[in-house]
C-alpha positions as MATLAB code, in Angstrom:
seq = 'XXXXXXXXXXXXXXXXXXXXXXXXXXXXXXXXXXXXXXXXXXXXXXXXXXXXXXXXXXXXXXXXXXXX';
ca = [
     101.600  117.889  119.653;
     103.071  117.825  116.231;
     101.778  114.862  113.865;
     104.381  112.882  112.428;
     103.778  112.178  108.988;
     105.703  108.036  109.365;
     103.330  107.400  111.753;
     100.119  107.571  109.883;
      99.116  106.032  106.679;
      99.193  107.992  103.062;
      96.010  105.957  102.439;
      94.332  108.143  105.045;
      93.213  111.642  104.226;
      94.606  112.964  107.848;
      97.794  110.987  106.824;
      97.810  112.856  103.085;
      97.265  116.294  103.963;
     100.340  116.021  106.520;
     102.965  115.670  103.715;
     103.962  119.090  102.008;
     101.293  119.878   99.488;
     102.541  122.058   95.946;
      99.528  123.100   93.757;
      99.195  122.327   90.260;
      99.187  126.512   89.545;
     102.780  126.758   91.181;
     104.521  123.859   88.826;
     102.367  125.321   85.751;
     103.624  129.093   86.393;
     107.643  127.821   87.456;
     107.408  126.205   83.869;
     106.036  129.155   82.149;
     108.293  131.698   83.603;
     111.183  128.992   82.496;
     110.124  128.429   79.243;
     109.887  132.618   79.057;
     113.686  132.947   80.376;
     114.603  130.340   78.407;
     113.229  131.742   75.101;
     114.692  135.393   76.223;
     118.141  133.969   76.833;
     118.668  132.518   73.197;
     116.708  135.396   71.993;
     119.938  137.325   73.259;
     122.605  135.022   72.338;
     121.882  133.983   68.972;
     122.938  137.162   67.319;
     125.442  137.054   69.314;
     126.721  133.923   68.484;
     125.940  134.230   64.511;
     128.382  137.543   64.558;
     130.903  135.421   66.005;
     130.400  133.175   63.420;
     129.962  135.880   60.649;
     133.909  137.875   61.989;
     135.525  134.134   62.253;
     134.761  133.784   58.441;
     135.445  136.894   57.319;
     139.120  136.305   59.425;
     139.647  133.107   58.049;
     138.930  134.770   54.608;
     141.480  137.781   55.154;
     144.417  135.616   56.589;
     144.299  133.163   53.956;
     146.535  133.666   51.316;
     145.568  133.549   47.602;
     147.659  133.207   44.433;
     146.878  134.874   41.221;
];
């Protein structure tokens, strides 16, 4: 017979250990793996993104025209 967790009270400790329980390690590691994708990905697409910026001025330079 299955508990149902509406039934009893959170305040109870057979009530609180029927709701899903995440440790503290999982939430702690999901953040440090993010943080660790998240500092790879920019790691990746800043040089990316500051040659794109580097060949857009150097365009801009050689269309414009200049007189003597």
């Amino acid at each position: 017979m299955a508990i149902d967790p509406e039934v009893i009270s959170p305040s109870r400790k057979i009530g609180s250990r029927s709701s899903k329980y995440f440790p503290k390690w999982m939430f702690y590691s999901a953040g440090g793996l993010g943080v660790l994708f998240l500092v790879g990905l920019l790691k990746a697409l800043l040089p990316v993104i500051g040659m794109f910026f580097l060949l857009a001025f150097i365009f801009s330079q050689s269309t414009t025209t200049r007189r003597y």
